[in-house]
C-alpha positions as YAML, in Angstrom:
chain: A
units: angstrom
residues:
- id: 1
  name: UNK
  ca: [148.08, -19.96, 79.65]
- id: 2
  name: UNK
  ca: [149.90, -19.63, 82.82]
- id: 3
  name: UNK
  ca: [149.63, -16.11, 84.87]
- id: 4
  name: UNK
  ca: [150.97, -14.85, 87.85]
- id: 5
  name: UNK
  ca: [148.12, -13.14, 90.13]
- id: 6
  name: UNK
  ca: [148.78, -9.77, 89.03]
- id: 7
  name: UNK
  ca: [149.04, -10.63, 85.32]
- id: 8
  name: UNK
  ca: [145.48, -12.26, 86.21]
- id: 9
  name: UNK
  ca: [144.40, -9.57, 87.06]
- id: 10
  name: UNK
  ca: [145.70, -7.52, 84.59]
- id: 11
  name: UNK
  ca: [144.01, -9.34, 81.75]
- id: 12
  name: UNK
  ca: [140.86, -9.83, 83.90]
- id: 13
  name: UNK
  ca: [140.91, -5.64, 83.61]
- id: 14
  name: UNK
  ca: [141.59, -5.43, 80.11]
- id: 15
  name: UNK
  ca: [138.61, -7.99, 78.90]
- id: 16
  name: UNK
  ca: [136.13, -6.28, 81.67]
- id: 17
  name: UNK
  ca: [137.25, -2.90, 79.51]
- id: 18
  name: UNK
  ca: [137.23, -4.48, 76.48]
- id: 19
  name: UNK
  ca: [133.63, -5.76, 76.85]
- id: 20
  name: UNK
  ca: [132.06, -3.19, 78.66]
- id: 21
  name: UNK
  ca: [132.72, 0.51, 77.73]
- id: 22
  name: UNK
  ca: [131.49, 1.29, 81.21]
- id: 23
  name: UNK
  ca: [134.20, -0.03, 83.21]
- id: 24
  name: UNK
  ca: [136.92, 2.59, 84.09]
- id: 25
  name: UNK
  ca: [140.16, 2.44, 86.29]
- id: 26
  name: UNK
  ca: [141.03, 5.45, 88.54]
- id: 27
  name: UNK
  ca: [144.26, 5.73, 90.66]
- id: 28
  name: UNK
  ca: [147.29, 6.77, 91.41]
- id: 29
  name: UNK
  ca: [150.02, 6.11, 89.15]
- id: 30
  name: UNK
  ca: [148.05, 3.40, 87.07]
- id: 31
  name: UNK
  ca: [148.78, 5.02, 83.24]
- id: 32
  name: UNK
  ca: [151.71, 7.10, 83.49]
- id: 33
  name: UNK
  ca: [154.52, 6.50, 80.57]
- id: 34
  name: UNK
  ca: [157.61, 4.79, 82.42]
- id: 35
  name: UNK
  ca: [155.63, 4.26, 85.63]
- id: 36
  name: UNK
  ca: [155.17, 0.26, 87.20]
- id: 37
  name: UNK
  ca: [151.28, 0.45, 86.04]
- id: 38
  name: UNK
  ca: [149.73, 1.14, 89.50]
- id: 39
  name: UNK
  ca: [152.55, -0.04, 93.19]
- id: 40
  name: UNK
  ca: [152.36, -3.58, 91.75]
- id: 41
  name: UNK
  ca: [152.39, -3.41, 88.00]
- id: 42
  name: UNK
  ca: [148.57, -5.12, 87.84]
- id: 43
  name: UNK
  ca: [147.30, -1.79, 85.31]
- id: 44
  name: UNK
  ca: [150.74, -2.00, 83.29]
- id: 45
  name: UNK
  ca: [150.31, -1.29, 79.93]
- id: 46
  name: UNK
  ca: [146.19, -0.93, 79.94]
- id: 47
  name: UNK
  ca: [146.71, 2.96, 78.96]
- id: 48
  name: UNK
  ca: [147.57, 1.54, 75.59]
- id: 49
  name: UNK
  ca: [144.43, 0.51, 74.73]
- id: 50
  name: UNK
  ca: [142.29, 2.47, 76.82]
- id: 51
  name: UNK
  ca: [143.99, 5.78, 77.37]
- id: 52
  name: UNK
  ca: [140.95, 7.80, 77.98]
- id: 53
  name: UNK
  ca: [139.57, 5.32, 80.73]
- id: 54
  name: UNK
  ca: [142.53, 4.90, 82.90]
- id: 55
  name: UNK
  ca: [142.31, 8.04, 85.24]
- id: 56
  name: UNK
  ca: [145.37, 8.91, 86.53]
- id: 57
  name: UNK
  ca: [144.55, 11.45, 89.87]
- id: 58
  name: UNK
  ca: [146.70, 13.26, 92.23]
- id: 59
  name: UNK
  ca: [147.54, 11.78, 95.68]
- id: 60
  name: UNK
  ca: [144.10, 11.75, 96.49]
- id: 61
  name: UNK
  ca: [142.08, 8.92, 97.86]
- id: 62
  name: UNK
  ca: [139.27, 11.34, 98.91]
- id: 63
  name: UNK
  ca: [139.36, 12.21, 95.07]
- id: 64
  name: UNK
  ca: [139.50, 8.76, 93.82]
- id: 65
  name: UNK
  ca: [136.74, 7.51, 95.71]
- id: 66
  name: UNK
  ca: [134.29, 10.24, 95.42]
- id: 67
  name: UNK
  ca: [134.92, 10.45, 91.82]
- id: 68
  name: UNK
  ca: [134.47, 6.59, 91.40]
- id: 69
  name: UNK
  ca: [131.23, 7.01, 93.35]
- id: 70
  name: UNK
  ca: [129.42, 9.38, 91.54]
- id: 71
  name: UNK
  ca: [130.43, 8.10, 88.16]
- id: 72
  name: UNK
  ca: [128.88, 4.27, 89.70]
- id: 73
  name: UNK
  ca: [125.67, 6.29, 90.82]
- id: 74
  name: UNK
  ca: [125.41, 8.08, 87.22]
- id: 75
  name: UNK
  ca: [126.18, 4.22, 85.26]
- id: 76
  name: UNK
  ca: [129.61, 3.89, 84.98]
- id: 77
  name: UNK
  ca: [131.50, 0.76, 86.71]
- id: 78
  name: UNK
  ca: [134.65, 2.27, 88.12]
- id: 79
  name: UNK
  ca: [137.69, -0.16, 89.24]
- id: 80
  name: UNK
  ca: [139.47, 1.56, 92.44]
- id: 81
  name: UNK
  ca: [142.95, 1.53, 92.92]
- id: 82
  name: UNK
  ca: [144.92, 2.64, 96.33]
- id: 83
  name: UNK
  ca: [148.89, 2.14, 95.85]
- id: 84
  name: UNK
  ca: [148.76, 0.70, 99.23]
- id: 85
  name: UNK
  ca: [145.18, -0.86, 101.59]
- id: 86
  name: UNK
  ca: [146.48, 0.96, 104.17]
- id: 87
  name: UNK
  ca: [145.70, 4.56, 102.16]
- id: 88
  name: UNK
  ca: [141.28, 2.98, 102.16]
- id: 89
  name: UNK
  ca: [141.35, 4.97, 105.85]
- id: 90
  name: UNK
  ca: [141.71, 8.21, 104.00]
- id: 91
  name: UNK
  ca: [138.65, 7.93, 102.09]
- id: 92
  name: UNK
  ca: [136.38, 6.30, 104.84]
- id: 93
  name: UNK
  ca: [134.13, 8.64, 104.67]
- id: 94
  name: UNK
  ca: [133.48, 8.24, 100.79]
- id: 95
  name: UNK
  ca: [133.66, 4.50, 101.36]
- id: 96
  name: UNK
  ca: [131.46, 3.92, 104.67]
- id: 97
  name: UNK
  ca: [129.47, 6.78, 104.83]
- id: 98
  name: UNK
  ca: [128.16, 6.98, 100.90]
- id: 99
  name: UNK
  ca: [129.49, 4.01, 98.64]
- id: 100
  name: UNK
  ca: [128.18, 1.39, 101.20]
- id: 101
  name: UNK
  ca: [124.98, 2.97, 101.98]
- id: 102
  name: UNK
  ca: [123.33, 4.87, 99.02]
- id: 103
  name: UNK
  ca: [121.34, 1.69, 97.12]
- id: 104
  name: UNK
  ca: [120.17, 1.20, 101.38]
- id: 105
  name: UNK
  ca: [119.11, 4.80, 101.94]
- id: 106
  name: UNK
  ca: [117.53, 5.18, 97.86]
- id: 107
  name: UNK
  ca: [115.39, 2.48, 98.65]
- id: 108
  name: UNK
  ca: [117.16, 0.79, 95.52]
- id: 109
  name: UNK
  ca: [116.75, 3.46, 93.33]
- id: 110
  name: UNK
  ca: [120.56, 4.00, 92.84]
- id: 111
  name: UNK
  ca: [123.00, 1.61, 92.87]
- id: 112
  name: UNK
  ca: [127.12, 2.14, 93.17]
- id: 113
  name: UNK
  ca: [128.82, -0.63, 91.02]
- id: 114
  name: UNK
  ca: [132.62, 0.36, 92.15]
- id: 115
  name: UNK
  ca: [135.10, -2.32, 92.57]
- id: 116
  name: UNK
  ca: [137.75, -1.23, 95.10]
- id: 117
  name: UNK
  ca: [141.20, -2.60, 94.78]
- id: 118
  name: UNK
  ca: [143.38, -3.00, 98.18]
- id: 119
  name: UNK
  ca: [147.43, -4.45, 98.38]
- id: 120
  name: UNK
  ca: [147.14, -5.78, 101.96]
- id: 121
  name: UNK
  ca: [149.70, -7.90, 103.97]
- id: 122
  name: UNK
  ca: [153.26, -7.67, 105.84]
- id: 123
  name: UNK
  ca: [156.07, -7.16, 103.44]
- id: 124
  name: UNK
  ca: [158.92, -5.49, 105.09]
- id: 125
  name: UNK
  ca: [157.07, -1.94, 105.57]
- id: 126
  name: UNK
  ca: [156.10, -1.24, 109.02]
- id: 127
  name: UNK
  ca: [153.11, -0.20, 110.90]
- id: 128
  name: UNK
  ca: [151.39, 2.01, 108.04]
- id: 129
  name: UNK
  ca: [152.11, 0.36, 104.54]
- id: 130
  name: UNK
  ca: [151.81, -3.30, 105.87]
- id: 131
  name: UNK
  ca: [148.28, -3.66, 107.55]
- id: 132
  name: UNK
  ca: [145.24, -6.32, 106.77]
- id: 133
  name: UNK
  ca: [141.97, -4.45, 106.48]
- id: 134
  name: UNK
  ca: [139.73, -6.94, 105.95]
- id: 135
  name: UNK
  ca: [138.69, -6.82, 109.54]
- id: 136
  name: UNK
  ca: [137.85, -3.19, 109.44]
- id: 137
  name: UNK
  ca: [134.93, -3.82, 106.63]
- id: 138
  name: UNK
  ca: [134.08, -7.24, 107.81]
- id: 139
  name: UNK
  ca: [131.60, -4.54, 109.95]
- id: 140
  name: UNK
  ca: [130.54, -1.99, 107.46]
- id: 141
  name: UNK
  ca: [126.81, -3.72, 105.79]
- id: 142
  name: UNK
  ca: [126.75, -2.57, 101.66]
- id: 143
  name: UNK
  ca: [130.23, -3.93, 100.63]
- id: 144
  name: UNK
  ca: [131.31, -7.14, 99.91]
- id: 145
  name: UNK
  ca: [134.63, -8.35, 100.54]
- id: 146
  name: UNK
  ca: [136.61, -11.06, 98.27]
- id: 147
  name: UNK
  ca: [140.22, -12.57, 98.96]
- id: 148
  name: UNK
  ca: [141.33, -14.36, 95.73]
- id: 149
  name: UNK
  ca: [144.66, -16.52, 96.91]
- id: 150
  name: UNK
  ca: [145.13, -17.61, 93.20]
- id: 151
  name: UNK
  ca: [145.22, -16.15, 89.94]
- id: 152
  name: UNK
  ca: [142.32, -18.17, 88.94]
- id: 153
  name: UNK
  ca: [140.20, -17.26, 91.55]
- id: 154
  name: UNK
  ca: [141.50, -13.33, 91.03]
- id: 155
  name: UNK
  ca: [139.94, -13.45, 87.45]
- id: 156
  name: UNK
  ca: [137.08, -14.82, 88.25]
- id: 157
  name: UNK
  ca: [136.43, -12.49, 91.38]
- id: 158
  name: UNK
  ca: [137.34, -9.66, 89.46]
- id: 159
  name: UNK
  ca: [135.26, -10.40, 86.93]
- id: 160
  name: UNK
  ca: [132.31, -10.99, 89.27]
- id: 161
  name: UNK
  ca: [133.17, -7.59, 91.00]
- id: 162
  name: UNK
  ca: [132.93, -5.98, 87.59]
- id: 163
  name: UNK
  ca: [129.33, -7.04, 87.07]
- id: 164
  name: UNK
  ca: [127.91, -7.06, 90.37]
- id: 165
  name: UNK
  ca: [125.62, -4.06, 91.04]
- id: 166
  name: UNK
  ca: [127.02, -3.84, 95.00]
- id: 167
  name: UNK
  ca: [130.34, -2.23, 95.80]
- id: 168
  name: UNK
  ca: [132.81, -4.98, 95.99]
- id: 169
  name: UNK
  ca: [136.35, -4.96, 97.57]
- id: 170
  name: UNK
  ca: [139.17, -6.57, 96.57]
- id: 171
  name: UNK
  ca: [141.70, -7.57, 99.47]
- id: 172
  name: UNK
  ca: [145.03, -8.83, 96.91]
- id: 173
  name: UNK
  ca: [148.43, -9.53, 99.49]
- id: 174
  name: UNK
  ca: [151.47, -8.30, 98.00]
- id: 175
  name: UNK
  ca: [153.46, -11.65, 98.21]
- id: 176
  name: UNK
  ca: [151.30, -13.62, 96.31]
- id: 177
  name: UNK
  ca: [151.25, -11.30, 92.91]
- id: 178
  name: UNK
  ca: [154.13, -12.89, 91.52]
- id: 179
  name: UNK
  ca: [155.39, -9.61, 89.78]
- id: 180
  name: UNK
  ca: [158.61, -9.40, 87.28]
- id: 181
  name: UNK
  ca: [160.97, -6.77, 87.68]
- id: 182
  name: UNK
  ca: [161.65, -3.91, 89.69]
- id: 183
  name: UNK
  ca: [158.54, -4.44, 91.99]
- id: 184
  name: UNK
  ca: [159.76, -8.33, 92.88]
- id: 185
  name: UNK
  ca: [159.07, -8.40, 96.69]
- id: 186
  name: UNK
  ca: [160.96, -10.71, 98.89]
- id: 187
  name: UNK
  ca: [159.26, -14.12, 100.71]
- id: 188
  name: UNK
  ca: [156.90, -13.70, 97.18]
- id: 189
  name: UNK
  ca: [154.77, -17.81, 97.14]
- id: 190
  name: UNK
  ca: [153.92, -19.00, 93.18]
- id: 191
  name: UNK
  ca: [149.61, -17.92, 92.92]
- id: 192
  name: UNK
  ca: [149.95, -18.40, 89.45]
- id: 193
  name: UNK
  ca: [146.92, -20.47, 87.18]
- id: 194
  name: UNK
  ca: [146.44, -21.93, 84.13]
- id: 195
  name: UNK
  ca: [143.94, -19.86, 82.97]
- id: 196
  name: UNK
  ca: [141.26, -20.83, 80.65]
- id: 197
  name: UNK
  ca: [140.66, -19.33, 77.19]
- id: 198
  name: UNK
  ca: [136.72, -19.15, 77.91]
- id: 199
  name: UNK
  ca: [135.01, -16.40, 79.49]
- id: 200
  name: UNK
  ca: [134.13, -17.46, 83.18]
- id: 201
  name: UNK
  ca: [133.96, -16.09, 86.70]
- id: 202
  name: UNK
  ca: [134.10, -17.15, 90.84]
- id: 203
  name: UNK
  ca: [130.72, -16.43, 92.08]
- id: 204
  name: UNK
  ca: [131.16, -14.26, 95.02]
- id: 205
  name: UNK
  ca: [129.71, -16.03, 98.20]
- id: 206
  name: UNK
  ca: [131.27, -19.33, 97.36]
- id: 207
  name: UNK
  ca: [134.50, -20.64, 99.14]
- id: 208
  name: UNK
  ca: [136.43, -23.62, 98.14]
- id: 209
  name: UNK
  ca: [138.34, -26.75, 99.67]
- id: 210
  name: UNK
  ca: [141.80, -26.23, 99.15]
- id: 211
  name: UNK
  ca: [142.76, -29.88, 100.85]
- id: 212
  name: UNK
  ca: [140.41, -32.93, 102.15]
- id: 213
  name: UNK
  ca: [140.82, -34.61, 105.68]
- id: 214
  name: UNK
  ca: [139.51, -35.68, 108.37]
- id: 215
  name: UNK
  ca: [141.07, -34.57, 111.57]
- id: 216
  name: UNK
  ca: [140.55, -30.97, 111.86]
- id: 217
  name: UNK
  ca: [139.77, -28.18, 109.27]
- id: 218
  name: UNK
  ca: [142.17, -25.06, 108.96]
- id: 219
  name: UNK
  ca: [140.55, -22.10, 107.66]
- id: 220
  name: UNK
  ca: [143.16, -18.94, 106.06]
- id: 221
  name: UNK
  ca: [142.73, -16.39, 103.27]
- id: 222
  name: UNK
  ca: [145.52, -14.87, 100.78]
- id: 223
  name: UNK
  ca: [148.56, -16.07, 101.89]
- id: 224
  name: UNK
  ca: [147.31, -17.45, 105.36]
- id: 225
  name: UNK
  ca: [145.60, -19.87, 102.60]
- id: 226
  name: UNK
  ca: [149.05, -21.18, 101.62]
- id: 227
  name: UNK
  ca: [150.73, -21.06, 104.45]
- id: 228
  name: UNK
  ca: [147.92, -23.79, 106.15]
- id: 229
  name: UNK
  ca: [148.28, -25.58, 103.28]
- id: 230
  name: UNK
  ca: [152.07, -26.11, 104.17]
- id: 231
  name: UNK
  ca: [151.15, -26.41, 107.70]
- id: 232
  name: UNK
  ca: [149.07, -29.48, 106.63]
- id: 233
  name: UNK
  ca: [151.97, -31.16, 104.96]
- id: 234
  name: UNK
  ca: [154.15, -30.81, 107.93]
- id: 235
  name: UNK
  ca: [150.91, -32.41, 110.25]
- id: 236
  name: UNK
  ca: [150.41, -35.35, 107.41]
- id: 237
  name: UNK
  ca: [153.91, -36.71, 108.09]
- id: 238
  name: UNK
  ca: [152.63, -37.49, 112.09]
- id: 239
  name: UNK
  ca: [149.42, -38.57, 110.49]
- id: 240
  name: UNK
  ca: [147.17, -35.99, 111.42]
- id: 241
  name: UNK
  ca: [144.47, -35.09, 108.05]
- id: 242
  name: UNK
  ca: [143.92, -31.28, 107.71]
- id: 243
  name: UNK
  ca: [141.06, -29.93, 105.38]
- id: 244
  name: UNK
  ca: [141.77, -26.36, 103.90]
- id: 245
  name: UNK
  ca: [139.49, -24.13, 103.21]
- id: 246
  name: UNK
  ca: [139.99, -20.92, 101.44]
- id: 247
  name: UNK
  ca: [136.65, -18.72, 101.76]
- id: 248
  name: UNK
  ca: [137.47, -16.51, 98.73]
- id: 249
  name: UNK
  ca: [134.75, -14.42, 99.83]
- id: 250
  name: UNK
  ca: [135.02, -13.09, 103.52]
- id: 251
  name: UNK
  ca: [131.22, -11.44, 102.84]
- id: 252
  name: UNK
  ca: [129.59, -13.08, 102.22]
- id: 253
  name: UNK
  ca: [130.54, -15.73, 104.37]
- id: 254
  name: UNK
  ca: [130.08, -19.67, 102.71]
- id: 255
  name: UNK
  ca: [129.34, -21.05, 105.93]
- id: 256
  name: UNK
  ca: [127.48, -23.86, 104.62]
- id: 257
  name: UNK
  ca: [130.91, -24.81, 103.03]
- id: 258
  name: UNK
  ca: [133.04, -24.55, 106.50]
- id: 259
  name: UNK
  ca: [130.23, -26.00, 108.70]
- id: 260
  name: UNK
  ca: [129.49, -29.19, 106.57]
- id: 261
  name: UNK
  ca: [133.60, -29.22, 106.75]
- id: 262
  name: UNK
  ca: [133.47, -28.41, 110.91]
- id: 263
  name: UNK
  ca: [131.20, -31.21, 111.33]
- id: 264
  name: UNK
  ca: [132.86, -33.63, 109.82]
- id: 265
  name: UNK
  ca: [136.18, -32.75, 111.07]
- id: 266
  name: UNK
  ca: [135.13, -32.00, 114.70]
- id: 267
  name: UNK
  ca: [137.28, -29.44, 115.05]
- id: 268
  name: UNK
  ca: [138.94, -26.26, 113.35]
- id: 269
  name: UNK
  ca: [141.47, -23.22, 113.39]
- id: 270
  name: UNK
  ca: [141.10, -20.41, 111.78]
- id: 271
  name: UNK
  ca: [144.55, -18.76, 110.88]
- id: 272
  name: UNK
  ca: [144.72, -14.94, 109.87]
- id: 273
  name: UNK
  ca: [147.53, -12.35, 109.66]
- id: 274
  name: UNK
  ca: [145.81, -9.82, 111.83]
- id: 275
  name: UNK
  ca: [145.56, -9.19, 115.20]
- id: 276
  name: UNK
  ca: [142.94, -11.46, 116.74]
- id: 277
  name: UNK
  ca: [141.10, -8.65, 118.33]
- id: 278
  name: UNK
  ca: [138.15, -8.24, 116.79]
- id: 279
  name: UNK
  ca: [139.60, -10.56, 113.93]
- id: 280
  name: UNK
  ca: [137.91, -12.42, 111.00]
- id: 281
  name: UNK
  ca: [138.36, -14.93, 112.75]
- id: 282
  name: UNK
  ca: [136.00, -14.14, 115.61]
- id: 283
  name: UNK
  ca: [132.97, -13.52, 113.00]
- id: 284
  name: UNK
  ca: [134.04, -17.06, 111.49]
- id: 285
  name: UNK
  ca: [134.25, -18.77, 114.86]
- id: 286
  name: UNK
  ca: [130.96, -17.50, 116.17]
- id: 287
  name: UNK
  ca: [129.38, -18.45, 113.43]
- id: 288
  name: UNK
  ca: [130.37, -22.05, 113.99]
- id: 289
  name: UNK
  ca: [130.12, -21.81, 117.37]
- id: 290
  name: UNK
  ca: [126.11, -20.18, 117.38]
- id: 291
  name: UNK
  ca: [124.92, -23.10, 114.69]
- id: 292
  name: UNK
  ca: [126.78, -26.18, 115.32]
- id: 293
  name: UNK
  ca: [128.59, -26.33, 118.71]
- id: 294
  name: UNK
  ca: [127.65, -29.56, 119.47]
- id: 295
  name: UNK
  ca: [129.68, -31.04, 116.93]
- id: 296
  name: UNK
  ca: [132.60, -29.64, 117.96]
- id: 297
  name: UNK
  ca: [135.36, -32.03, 119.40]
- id: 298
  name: UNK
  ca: [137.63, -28.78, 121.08]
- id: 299
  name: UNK
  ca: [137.26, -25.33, 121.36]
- id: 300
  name: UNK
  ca: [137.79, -23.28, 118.79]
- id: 301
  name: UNK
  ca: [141.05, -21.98, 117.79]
- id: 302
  name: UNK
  ca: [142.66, -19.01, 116.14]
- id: 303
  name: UNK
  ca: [145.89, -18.65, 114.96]
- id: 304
  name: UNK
  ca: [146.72, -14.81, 114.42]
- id: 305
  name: UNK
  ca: [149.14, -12.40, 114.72]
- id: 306
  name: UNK
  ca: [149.74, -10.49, 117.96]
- id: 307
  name: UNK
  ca: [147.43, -7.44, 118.89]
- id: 308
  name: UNK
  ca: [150.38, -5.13, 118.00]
- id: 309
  name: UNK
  ca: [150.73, -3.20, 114.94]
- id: 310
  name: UNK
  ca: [152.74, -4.49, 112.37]
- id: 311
  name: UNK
  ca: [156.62, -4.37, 113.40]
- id: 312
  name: UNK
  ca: [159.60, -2.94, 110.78]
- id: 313
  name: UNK
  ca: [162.42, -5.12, 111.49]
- id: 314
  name: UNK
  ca: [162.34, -9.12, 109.66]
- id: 315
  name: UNK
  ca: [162.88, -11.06, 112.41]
- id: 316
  name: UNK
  ca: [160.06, -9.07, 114.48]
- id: 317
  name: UNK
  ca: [158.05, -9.44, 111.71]
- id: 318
  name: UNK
  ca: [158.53, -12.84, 110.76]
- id: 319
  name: UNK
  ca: [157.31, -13.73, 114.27]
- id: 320
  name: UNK
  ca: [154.15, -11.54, 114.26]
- id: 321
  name: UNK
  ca: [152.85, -13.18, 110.74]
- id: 322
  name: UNK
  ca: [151.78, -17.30, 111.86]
- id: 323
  name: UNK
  ca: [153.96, -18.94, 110.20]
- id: 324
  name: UNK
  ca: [153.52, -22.34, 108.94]
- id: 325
  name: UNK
  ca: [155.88, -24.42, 111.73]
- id: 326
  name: UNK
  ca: [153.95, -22.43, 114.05]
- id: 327
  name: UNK
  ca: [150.55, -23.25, 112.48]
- id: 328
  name: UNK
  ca: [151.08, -26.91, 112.56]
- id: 329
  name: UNK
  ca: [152.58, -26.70, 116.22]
- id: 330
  name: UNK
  ca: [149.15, -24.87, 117.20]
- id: 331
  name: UNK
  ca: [146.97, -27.54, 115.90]
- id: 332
  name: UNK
  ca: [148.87, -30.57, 116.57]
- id: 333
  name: UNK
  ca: [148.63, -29.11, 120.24]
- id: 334
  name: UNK
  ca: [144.86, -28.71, 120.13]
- id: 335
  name: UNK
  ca: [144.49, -32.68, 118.58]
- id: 336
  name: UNK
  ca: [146.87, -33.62, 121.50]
- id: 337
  name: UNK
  ca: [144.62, -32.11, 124.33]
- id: 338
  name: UNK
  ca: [141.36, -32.88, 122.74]
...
């Protein structure tokens, strides 16, 4: 069965519901008769079969995230939604301050199973509906942080999420669910899987090689994954061998994955649709570049967007997202000098 990434993880949602009477979903807009089933249609139709455990709040993300952390703290498993990633900074103080820190300061007493959903990338809606927040809780220690680029890897992350006992967020970019209808976003890539019939899941932690080479290794997330990916085709046809890799988890981090890659490759880039201030890219590179710096051919390089916020008008903003021309330019520059 083929899915797109948000009918992924719409059936991902449905069999974590179905098996565990536990699991609830609480959001904005997620249940209501006529409505998309949440901004990008990923909770359409659940209320069907689970009308009292889709929860349906005001615009409220104080709301949803307090109420998702006590119900976690008293044994529920609450699912997260925010219309938008952007709308997490309204509930940081629910989110830093108590979901990330009470199984720390209970001395593992409690724990605070929510999974916390979160739209993230540039499509076409300025400085406040377009953001990437991954960097913002790369640096907050209780949550971990997943990044599925497929619809394979976003049921088997979700499912993970579901059944870990640590608050886990989910960091899904708007133009790779594939969605029908009236929420079809333009620039959308194809995510979608076969998906298998079996029950199975992505163990959080683990990343994955994308592409195998030997020149240099590109490192990029949600759709930063696919765009190196095309970066690498345009760098085969002038012979230079890119490995992907596509962390899936951005905490924890697999470096044994991208440091066996790093020293075989000799060298690496680390692309990223954020600002590089402060950047996942930083954490990634100074990993590398604390553990194994003597095997690296050239310094290490990140391709990111420009320490701006995110601009409103397409051309702006199809310069400030690294695009894949620009990608391969970047590295085929870094080969060339080192």
């Amino acid at each position: 069965m083929r899915l797109s990434l948000a009918e992924a993880l719409r059936m991902a949602i449905h069999d974590e519901m179905k098996r565990d009477s536990s699991v609830f979903c609480i959001g904005e807009d997620i249940g209501i008769s006529g409505g998309y089933g949440g901004a990008f249609t990923v909770t359409l139709g659940l209320e069907k079969d689970f009308r009292e455990r889709i929860v349906d709040t005001p615009i409220s993300e104080i709301a949803i995230f307090g109420v998702a952390c006590g119900a976690a703290m008293m044994g529920m498993r609450p699912i997260a939604d925010v219309e938008y990633g952007d709308f997490l900074f309204c509930a940081m103080d629910q989110i830093v301050n108590q979901i990330a820190k009470v199984r720390y300061m209970s001395g593992g007493k409690l724990k605070v199973p929510v999974v916390m959903r979160a739209p993230v990338g540039v499509t076409g809606r300025g400085a406040q509906h377009a953001q990437n927040l991954e960097t913002y809780f790369l640096s907050c220690p209780g949550i971990k942080l997943v990044a599925p680029a497929t619809a394979y890897d976003a049921v088997g992350l979700l499912r993970a999420a579901v059944r870990d006992d640590d608050p886990v967020m989910i960091f899904e970019h708007k133009l790779l669910y594939g969605s029908k209808g009236p929420r079809q976003e333009n620039g959308v890539l194809d995510a979608s899987s076969e998906i298998p019939e079996e029950d199975y899941i992505v163990p959080i932690g683990k990343g994955i090689i994308r592409r195998e080479g030997s020149s240099v290794t590109l490192i990029g997330s949600l759709m930063m994954m696919h765009y190196s990916l095309i970066a690498a085709e345009i760098l085969a046809k002038e012979g230079i061998d890119c490995e992907v890799i596509d962390p899936r988890t951005l905490w924890p981090l697999d470096t044994e994955l991208i440091f066996s890659s790093v020293m075989k490759t000799g060298r690496v880039a680390i692309v990223e649709e954020s600002p590089k201030q402060g950047g996942i890219g930083a954490e990634i590179g100074m990993q590398i570049a604390e553990n194994i710096s003597d095997y690296l051919l050239a310094p290490i390089k990140r391709i990111t967007a420009p320490n701006t916020p995110v601009p409103f008008a397409p051309v702006m903003e199809n310069f400030y997202v690294p695009q894949p021309e620009r990608i391969a330019a970047e590295v085929k520059k870094m080969i060339e000098e080192n």
